[in-house]
N, C-alpha and C positions, 0 to 999 in steps of 0.2 A: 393722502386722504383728504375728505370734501366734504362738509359741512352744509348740510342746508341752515339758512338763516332766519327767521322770522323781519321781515321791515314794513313802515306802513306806508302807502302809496301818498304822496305828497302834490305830485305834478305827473300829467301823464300826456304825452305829444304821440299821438297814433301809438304805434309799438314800443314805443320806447317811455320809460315812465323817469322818476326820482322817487326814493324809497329812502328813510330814515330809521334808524334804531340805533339807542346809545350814544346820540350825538354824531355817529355817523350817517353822510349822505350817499347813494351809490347811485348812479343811473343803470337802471335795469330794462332789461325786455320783456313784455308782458305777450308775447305770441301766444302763447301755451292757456292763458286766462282767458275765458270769452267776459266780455262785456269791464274792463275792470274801471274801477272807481276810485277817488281820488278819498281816504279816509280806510281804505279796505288793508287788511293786514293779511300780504304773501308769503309762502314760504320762499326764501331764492335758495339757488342751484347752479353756480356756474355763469349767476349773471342774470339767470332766465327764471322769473315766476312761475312754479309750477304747480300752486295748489293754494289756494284760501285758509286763512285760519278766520276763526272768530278770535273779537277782540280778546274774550275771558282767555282763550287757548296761549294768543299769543302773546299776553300778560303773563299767562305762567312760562309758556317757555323764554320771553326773556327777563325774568326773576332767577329761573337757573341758570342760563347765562351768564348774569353777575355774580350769584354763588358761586359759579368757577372762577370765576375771574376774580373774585376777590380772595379765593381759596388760593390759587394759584400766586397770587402778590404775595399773599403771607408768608406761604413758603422761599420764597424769594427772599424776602427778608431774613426770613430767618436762616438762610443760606448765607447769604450776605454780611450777617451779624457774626457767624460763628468763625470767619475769616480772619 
């Protein structure tokens, strides 16, 4: 299974950009985006931007991002404790 990801466009060299969210950095492909800009927040796909969010959009989705991920630790923990 695949994931699209919300990242925000950082550097962009013709087709190929750098994208950040969460501390991570990806170099991505922006084919699929006309016109894109360095501040703009993509959905990725496999590497490949394939849709714009607005900043508000993709402030919330990565706010639940980290609710899973921080859901997901806990559990862990608590997997780990009960050992």
């Amino acid at each position: 299974m695949c994931l699209a990801v919300p990242l925000k466009i950082t550097e962009i060299y013709g087709k190929e950009a750098i994208a950040e969210s969460m501390g991570m950095k990806r170099k991505i492909r922006v084919d699929f985006i006309e016109n894109p800009q360095v501040g703009e927040y993509v959905i990725v796909h496999a590497g490949f931007a394939i849709e714009r969010l607005s900043e508000k959009q993709a402030e919330e989705d990565l706010e639940s991002w980290k609710e899973l991920d921080d859901a997901l630790r806990t559990d862990d923990s608590a997997l780990t404790a009960e050992k």
